[in-house]
N, C-alpha and C positions, 0 to 999 in steps of 0.2 A: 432366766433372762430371755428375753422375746426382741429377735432382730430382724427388721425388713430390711433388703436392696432394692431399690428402685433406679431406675432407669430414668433420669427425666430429660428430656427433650428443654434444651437452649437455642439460645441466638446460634451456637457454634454446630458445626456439624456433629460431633461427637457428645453422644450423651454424658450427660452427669451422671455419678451416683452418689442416690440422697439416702441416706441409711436413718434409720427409727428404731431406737433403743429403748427397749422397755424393762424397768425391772418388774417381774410378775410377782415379787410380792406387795408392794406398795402401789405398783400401777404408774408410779410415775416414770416419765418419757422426756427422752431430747431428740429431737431431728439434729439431725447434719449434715450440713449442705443442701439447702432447698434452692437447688437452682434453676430448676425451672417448673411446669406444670403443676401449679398449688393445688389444682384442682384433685389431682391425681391423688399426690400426698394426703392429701384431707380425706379424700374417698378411704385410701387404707388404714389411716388413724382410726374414722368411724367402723370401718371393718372389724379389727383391735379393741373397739372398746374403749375410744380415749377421747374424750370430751375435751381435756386442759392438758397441754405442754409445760413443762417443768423449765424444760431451756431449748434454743435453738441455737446451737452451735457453728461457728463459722471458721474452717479452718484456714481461710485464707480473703483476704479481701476482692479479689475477683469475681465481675457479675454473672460469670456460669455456675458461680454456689450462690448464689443468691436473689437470683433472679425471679424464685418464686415465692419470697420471704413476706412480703408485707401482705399480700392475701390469706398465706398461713396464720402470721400472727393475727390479724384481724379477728380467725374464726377460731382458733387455739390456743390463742397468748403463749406465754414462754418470753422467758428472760433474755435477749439476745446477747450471745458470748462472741468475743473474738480478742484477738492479742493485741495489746495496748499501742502493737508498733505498727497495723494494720487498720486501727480504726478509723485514721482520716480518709483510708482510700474510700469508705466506703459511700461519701459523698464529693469525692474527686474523681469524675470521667476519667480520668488520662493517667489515675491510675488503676482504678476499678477494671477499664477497661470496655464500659460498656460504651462509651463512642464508637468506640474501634468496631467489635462485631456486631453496632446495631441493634442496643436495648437502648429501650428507651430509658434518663437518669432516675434513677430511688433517692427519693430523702428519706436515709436511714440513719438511726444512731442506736450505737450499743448502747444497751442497757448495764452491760457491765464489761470492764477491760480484763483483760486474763492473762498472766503469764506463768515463765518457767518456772516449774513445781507449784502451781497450782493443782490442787483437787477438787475435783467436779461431783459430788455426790447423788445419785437416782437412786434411793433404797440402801439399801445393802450396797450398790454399784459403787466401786469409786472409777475414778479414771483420771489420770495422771495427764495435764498439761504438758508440753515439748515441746520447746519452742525450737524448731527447726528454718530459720531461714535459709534463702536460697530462691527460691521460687518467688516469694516476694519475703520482703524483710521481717512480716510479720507472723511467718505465715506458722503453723502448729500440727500436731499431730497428736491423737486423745490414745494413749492406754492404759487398759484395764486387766492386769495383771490375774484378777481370781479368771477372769476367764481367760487368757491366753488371746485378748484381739489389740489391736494396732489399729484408728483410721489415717492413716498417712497423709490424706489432701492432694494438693502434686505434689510432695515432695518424692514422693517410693511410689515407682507405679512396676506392675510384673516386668522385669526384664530391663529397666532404664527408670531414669530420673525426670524429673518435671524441666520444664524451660525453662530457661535462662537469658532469653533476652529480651524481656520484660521490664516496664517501670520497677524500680526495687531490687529486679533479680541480680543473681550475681554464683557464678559457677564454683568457683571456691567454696563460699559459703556452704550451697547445698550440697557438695558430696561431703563436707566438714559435718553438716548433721546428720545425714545418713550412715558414716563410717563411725563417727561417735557417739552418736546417739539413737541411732535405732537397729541396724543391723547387730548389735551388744546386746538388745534383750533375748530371750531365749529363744532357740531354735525353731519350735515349733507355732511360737506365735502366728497366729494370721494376721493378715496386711488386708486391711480393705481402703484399696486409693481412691482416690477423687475422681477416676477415669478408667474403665479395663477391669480384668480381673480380677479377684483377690486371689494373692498367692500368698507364702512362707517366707518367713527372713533366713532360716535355713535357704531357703534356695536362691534369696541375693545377696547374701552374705560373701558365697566366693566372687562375685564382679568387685564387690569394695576391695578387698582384700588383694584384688590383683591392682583396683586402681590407684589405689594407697601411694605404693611407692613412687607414681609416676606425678604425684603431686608433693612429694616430699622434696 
């Protein structure tokens, strides 16, 4: 399997990361999260060797994952994914968000709706749907158990959680998916978030576990 991080530059001050997943035996490929600089993204596909995207994944409806989507698809195609409880935002300002930090709006529509325990297949890849609200209602997380990766979106970023006072969001919610739904797979898993590092569910595993009780 063949993975980039990229860094892409949004309306917001802090970068996105837009991750490109390839399985290198079939060569087929998803982006996730193009939210900003297509140009960029496009540049390291042809670097790569990849003429046509498989799927463009979207973990959450917010315009900093998506903000560089529609140039991509133009020059890459790919089937656009995201959770069936997030796909009106993605032609609602107010809750996409892009009024707010100053993109201009996309007329976008998914190509296909996705939910919990869905499988995503590239090759040999599978990648397991999760649907984790909280951040926004629809928002998801992809993993892929042969390899041991997690992309969280915001919900799991190194060290804390995604926001919560957003159209959709709701703080319950999301330490509800992170305490049962992701900090439970295996230890060693990596976390590649929407924002920041990637770290270990081993290593945010004890914060859930202390915040547990004080939400029970």
């Amino acid at each position: 399997m063949i993975l980039k991080r990229l860094k892409v530059n949004t309306a917001l001050e802090e970068p996105t990361n837009c991750y490109i997943v390839e399985d290198d035996e079939s060569k087929e490929t998803m982006v996730i999260d193009p939210g900003g600089e297509p140009e960029k993204i496009i540049s390291m596909l042809d670097t790569i060797g990849i003429d046509k995207l498989k799927y463009i994944y979207l973990t959450h409806c917010h315009g900093d994952h998506f903000g560089g989507i529609l140039e991509l698809k133009k020059k890459k195609g790919g089937k656009v994914l995201i959770h069936r409880d997030d796909a009106e935002g993605l032609y609602n300002p107010s809750i996409s968000l892009t009024y707010y930090i100053g993109m201009d709006d996309i007329e976008l529509e998914a190509d296909s709706r996705v939910d919990e325990g869905d499988k995503i297949h590239l090759g040999n890849l599978e990648f397991l749907v999760i649907h984790t609200p909280g951040h926004t209602k629809g928002g998801t997380s992809l993993y892929c158990k042969e390899e041991e990766m997690l992309f969280s979106g915001d919900t799991l970023f190194k060290g804390t959680w995604g926001r919560t006072d957003l159209p959709t969001s709701n703080f319950p919610d999301i330490i509800n998916s992170i305490t049962n739904k992701l900090v439970i797979l295996p230890d060693d898993t990596i976390v590649y978030p929407g924002h920041g590092r990637p770290t270990k569910i081993k290593e945010e595993e004890p914060i859930y576990l202390n915040l547990r009780p004080r939400l029970d």
